[in-house]
N, C-alpha and C positions, 0 to 999 in steps of 0.2 A: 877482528875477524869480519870479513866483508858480507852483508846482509843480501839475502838472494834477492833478485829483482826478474819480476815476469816479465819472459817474450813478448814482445808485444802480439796481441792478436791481431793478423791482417784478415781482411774478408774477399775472398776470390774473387776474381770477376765474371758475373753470370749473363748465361747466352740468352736469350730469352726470344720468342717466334709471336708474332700478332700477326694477325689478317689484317689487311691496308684496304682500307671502305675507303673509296674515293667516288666522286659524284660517276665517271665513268664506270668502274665496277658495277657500282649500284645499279645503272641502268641494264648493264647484261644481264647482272641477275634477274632485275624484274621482269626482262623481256623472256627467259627462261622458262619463269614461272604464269606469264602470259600466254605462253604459246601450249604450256603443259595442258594434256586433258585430262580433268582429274575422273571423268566420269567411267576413264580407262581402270583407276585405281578401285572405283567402287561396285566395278562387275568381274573383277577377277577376285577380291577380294572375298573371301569364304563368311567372314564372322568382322566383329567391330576390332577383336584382336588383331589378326592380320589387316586389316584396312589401316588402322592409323597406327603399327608396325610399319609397316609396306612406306607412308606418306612423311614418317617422321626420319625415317631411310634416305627417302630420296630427299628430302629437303635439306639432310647434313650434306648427301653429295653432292647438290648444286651449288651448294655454297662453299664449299670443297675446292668444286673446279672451278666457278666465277670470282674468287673473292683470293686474291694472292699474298702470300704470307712472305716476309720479312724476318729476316734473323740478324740479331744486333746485340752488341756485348753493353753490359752496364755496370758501371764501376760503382763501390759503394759511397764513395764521397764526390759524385759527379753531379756537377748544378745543372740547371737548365740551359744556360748561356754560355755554358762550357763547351767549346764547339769541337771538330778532328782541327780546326787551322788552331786554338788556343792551345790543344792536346801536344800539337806535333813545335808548337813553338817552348813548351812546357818542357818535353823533350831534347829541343835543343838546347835549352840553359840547364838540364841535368848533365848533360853530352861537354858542356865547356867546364862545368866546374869540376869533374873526372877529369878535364885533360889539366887545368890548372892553369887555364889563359885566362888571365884577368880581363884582357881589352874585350877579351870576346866573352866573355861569363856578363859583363857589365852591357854590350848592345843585347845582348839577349834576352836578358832581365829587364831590361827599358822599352824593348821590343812586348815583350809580355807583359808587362802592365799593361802600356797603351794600347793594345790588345782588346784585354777585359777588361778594362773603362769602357772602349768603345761598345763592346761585347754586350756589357751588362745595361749602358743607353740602351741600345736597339733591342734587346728583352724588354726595358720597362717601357718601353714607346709601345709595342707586339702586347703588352698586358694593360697598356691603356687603350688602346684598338677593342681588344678582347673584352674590356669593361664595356665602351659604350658601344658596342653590337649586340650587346646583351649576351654574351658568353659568359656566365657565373663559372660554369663546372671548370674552363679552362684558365679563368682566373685564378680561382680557390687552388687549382692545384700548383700555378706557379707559384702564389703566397706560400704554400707548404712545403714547395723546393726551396725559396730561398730562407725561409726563416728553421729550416728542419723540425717544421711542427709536425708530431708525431710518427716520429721514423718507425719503419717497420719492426715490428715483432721479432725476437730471433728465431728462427727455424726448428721446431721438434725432429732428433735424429731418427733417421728411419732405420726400421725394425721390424722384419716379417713377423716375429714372433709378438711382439707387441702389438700389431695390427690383429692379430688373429684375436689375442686376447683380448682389446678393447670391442672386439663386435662381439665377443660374446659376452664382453662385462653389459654392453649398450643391449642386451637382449636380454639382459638376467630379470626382468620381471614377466616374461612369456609365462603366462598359466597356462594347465592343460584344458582347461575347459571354454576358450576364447576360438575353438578351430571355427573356420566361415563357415563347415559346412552343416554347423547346428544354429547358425544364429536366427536363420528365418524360422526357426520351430517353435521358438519363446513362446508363448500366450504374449500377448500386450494389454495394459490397461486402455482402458478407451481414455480417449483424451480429453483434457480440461473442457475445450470449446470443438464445437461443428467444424468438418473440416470442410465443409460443402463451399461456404463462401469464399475459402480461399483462392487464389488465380495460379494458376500451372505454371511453371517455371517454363518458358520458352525462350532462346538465346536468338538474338536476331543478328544480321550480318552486322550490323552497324554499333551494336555493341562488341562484338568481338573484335570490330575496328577501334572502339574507342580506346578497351581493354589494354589491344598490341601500342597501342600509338603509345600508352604511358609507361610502356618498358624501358629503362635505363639500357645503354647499349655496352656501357663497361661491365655489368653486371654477369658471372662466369656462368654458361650453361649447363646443362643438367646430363645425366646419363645419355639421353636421347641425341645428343649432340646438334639441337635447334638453339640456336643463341637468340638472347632478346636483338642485336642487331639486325638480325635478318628477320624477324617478326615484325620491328620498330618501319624497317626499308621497306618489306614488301608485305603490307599490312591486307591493302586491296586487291595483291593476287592472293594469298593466303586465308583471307576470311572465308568466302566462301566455302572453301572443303572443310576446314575446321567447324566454322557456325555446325555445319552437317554432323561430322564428328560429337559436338559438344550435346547434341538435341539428341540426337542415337542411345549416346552415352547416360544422360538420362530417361530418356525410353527406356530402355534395358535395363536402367536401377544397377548400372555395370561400370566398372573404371579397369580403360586397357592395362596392362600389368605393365608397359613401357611407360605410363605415366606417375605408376606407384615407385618404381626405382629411382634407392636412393644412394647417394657416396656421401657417405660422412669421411668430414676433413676433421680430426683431433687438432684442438688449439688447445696450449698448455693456457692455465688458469694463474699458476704461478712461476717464479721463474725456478726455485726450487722442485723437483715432482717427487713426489714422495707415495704414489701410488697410481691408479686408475681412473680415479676419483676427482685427480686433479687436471683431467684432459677434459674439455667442457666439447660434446661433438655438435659439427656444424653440416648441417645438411645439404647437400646441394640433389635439388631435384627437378623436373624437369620445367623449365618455364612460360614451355603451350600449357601446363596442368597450373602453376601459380595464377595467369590467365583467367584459366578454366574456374579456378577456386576463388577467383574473387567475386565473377561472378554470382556465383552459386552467395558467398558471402553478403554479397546485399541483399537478396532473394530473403535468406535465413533471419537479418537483420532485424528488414519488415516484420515478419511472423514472429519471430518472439520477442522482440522488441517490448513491447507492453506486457508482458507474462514474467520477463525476470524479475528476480528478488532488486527492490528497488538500493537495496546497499551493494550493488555490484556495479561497480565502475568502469570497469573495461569495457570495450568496444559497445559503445553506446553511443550514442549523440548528444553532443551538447553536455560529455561529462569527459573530467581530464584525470589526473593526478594528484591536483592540487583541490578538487572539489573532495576527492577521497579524503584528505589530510584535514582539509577544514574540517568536513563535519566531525570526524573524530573527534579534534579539539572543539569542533562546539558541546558536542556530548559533554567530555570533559570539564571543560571551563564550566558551563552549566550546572552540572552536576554538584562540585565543588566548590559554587557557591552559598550552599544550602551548608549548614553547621551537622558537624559530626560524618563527616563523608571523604571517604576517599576511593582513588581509582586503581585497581590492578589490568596491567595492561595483557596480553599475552600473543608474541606476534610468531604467527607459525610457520615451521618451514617443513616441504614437502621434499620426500629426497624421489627425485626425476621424476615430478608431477606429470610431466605430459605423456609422458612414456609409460604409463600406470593404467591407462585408459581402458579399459574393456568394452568393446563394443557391441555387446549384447546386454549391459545394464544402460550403455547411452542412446541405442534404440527405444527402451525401454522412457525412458526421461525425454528424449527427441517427441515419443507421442504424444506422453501427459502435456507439451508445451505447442501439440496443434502442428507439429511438423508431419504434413502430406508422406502418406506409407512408401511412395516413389521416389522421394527425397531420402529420407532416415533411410530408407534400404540403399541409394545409391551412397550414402555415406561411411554404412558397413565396410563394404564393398571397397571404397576408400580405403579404409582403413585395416584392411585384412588383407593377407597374401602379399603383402609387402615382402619387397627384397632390397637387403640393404648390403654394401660392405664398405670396409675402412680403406682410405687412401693415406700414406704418408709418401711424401713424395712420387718416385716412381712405384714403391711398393703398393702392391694393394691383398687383402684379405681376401679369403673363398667368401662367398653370397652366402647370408642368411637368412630364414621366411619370417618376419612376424606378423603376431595379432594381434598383439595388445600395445597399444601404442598411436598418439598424435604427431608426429615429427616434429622437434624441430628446424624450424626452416621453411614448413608447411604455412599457407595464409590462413588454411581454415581453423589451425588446431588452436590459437589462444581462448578464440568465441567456442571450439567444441568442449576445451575445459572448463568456459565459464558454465554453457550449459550444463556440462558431466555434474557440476557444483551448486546447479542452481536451487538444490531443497534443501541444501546444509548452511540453514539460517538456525535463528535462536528465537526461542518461544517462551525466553522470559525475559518482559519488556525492561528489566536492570540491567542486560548485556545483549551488548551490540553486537554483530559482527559483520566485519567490512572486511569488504574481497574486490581485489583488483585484479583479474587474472588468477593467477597461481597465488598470489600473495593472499593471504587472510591473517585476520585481527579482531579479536576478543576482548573487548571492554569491557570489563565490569565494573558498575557505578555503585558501591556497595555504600547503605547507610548505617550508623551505629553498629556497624563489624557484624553485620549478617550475611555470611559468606556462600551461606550452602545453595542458595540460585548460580553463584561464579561458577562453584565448583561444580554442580550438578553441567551446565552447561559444557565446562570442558570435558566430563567424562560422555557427555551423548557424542561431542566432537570427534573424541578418541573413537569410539563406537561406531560413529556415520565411516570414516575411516576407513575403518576397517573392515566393512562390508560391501565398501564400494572400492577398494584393491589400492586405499593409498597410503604412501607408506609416511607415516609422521617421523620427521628426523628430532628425536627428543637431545642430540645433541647440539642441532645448530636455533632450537624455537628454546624463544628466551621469554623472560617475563618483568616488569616494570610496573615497580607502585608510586603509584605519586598519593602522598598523603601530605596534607598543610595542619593537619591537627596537635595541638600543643601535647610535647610530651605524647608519641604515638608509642602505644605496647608494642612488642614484636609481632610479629604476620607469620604464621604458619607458612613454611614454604612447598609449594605446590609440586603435585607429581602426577604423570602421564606415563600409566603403563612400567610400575613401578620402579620409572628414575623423574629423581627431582630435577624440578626446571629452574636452570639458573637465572640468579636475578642480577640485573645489569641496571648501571646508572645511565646509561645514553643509548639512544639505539639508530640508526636508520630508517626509520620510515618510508619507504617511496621517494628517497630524494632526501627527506629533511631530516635533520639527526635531533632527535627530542629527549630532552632533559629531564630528570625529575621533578628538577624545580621550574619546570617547562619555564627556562630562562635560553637564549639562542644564543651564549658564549661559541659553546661548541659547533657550532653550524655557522657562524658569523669566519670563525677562524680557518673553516678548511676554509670558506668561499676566498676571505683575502691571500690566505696562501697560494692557492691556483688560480688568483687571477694576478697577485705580484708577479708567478712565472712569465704568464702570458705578456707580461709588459714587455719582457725581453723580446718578444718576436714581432710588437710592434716596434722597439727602438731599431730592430735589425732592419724593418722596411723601410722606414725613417729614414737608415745610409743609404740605402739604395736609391732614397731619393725619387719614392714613387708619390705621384699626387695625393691629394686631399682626400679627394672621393673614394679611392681604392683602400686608404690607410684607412677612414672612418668606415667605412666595407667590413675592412678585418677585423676591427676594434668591435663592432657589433657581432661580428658571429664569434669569435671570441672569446672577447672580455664581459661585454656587456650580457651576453649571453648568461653565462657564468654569475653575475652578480642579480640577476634578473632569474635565475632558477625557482621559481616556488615563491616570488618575492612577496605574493597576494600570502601567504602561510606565517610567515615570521618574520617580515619588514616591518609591523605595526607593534609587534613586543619587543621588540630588537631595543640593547640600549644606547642611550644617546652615543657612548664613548662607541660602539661599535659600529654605528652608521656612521660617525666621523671620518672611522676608520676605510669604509667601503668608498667614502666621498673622496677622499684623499687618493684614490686609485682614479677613480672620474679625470680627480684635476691631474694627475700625471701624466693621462693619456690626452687630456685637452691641448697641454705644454709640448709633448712629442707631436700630435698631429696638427698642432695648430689652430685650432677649430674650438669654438664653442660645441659641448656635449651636452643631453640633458642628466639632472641631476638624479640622482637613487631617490630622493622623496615623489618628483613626477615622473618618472616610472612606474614607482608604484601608486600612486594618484591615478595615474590611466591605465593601467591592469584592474586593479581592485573597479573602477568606473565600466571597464569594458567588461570585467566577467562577473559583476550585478545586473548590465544591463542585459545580458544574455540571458541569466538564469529569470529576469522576469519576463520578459520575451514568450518564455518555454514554461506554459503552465504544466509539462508531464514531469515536468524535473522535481527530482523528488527533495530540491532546497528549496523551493519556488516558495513553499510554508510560510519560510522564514524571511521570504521579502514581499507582505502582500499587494498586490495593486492599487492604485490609490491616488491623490495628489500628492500627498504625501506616505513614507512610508511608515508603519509603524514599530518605533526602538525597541528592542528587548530590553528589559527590564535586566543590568549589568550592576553586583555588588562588590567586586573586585576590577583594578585595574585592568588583569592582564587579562578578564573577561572582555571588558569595553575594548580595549584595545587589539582583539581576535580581530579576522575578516567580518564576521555579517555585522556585527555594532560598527566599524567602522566602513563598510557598504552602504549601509542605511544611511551613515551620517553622511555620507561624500555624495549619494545621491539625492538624499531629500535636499544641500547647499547646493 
């Protein structure tokens, strides 16, 4: 009986329309906007609403009508070097072997090789041009045509009814007590420190030049329809009325309602969907307001900067990801080596932390941290009267308002979360807790199995939680004990909110996947598994036969990348058979490219060197402790290997040699 065999799936060919910025374009535009009076816009203008309504209007229609769009078909297996003359030659050796003339099937196929030979020279000549003029972005993205590194995502099918329902799945934490028009009644606590010394937020023209200059021009525009391209081109006619705009805007303690609209784009999370849950929404909003927000985000920086909880790691200076992971494991390691002690880990997950936000308890926290009443009120303000709705394809959902909520997509919302979070620390000095953004972790360093600080600490957790509107996901926060003690009794298994939290032998941390037996089998293994892949997209440039420079180019953002992830965290426990293992990848791509590389051990010799010498640098840095000033520095005191062998014993050791 003959076994059924699937049609093959073919992928249509899609049309697709770009605006064409060409240097001449460009200069109409700007002379457009040269010649425009804006001071016409800001006396008929009634209120800030209409005013930069009115401005962000007219600036999509200039660019409208100066800036000419291009419509062009894209095949899904179509290279860069693929040209209409390769296309139409492609064509006619399909055309000879339908009619079944051999003499002519065989020039036409010899015609089309030499073709693309010659085809694909004059691409890798046009991408070594493009290397040394210093074009990265138009390199990178040839390397990603020809080696097919990371082809697009497939397409979520569109569905009115599904759009409707995901804006108002993305809106299910609206409370009713979040409306704008109660939030300025609150009482406030007065704040930590005087807010007298602090300096007024003023935006000057040349900041707001500086802002537009660093806009990516590929990057898709927002509801307002201002692209970063035309902000990037015409930065020096544009600053001006904007600067205005942005200075008003905080005067008023006011955010136009054009620059709070947002379209969420649903990307599936998995390729199976198996609910609502598994659509992760992607914000697009407007990019004069991303602008606007970053500003405002260094402003905020300054000011609370010295007031967070010093175990918060996100958006801070001179703190990464990998600074979060150490100290953890130094707690750990630390802790551990004292007899009769072990650690219970607990890493939490928030279900749509950012989206959880109320902003009349983060006014509230915005004070106590010294943030100016004109500030915290224009970030309400921000943050309320939003309008959002779902796009899937050409479909789109009816607009919905909310309150409660940071977007994401938004620049300011990771730092507003970390604020929203910054009093949910622990006040008993056995358990840690480390917060990276949205991510938080709960160490408890427990000795001779006295648990009731752990636990006491998770239940104030659950509790903070819950009266600051977040929602703890007790089925995806998991829990992990590392205990080294002979013959350990069982552990009482832990529960939040009357379901038990499962206990896991490995987990993810921030990047690094940690073990019980905090040994890095498992973390050593994805790393050579995805970077074996990547070897194939170097051997594919190798045919191509593109030089030296551009191959060892690739090979570092990459591969090396990839083996250099977190390398200052678990390159120094890592065991010998498994750095073998990662070296042996080095030499692969040494023999493909030809070139001497450097090896996985200096790599990590000059990480571990460069980020000790930072953290002594930065006496506010809250490791700084642990590497004090000196001619030398002074070693902790390590009674276990895999302690010696952590980042700061082996920091110290590499910089006091």
């Amino acid at each position: 009986m003959p076994t059924y065999r699937q049609k093959l799936k073919t992928a249509k060919p899609v049309l697709k329309t770009v605006k064409r910025w060409t240097n001449e374009t460009e200069r109409v535009l700007q002379a457009c906007f040269e010649w425009t009076d804006w001071s016409v816009f800001e006396a008929t203008a009634n209120d800030l609403e209409e005013l930069t309504e009115t401005v962000t209007s007219y600036i999509s229609f200039c660019e409208d009508i100066c800036i000419p769009t291009w419509t062009y078909l894209t095949f899904n297996n179509d290279k860069p070097w693929f040209t209409t003359k390769l296309r139409h030659l492609h064509q006619a050796k399909e055309d000879a072997y339908r009619k079944g003339d051999r003499v002519l099937y065989s020039q036409a196929r010899n015609t089309l090789n030499k073709e693309i030979r010659a085809a694909k020279r004059t691409y890798a000549k046009r991408l070594e041009n493009q290397f040394t003029s210093n074009d990265p972005t138009s390199v990178w993205k040839g390397l990603k045509a020809i080696t097919n590194y990371k082809t697009p995502s497939l397409s979520t099918e569109a569905n009115q009814r599904l759009a409707e329902d995901l804006n108002e799945f993305y809106c299910r934490f609206e409370t009713p007590h979040t409306r704008s028009d109660d939030l300025f009644s609150q009482p406030l606590t007065p704040p930590a420190t005087p807010l007298s010394s602090l300096p007024t937020l003023q935006i000057s023209e040349d900041e707001v030049c500086q802002v537009f200059r660093k806009n990516k021009r590929r990057k898709a525009p927002g509801p307002d329809g201002v692209t970063p391209a035309c902000l990037k081109t015409c930065v020096d006619q544009l600053a001006p009325i904007f600067s205005q705009i942005f200075n008003r805007s905080l005067e008023l303690c006011e955010v136009p309602s054009c620059f709070k609209r947002s379209t969420i784009i649903p990307v599936s999370k998995k390729t199976k969907i198996t609910g609502l849950n598994d659509y992760r929404p992607v914000a697009l909003t407007s990019v004069v307001m991303k602008s606007f927000e970053k500003l405002v985000l260094a402003y905020l920086k300054d000011i609370t900067g010295p007031l967070l909880d010093p175990l918060q790691f996100a958006y801070r200076t001179n703190r990464s990801v990998d600074d979060a992971v150490n100290m953890g494991l130094h707690f750990i390691l630390q802790h551990l080596d004292r007899p009769g002690t072990y650690v219970r880990i607990l890493f939490v997950d928030f279900s749509s932390a950012f989206n959880t936000i109320i902003p009349t308890l983060l006014q509230t926290k915005l004070n106590q941290l010294s943030v100016p009443s004109s500030i915290y009120q224009w970030i309400t303000s921000f943050l309320t009267d939003r309008q959002q709705l779902v796009r899937m394809g050409t479909l789109m959902s009816s607009s919905r308002t909310t309150n409660t909520d940071a977007p994401q997509g938004c620049v300011l919302s990771p730092l507003l979360f970390s604020l929203y979070t910054n009093d949910c620390t622990s006040k008993n000095p056995s358990v840690k807790l480390l917060k990276f953004a949205d991510d938080t972790t709960l160490i408890g360093l427990i000795q001779d199995g006295e648990e009731s600080g752990y636990r006491q600490e998770v239940e104030q957790l659950a509790v903070w939680c819950r009266h600051n509107n977040l929602e703890l996901n007790t089925l995806k926060t998991v829990e992990m004990i590392i205990d080294f003690r002979r013959n350990p009794p069982a552990l009482t298994p832990l529960s939040i909110m009357d379901s038990t939290v499962a206990a896991v032998e490995t987990f993810k941390f921030l990047g690094s996947i940690i073990s019980q037996d905090l040994k890095w089998v498992t973390h050593t293994n994805s790393i050579v598994k995805k970077a074996q892949q990547r070897l194939y997209f170097l051997r594919q440039l190798r045919k191509f036969n593109l030089p030296q420079e551009l191959l060892q180019q690739f090979y570092s953002a990459v591969i090396e990348s990839v083996l250099c992830t977190s390398v200052t965290v678990w390159f120094g426990s890592a065991a010998k058979s498994d750095i073998r293992r990662l070296q042996r990848i080095v030499q692969t791509a040494e023999k493909i490219i030809g070139a001497p590389l450097p090896t996985i051990q200096e790599l990590y010799s000059s990480r571990v060197r460069k980020r000790a010498l930072k953290i002594t640098l930065d006496p506010s840095h809250h490791l700084f402790e642990l590497l004090p000033s000196g001619r030398l520095y002074r070693a902790p005191n390590t009674r276990t290997t895999r302690h010696k062998n952590s980042f700061f014993p082996q920091a110290i050791l590499l910089m006091n040699s």
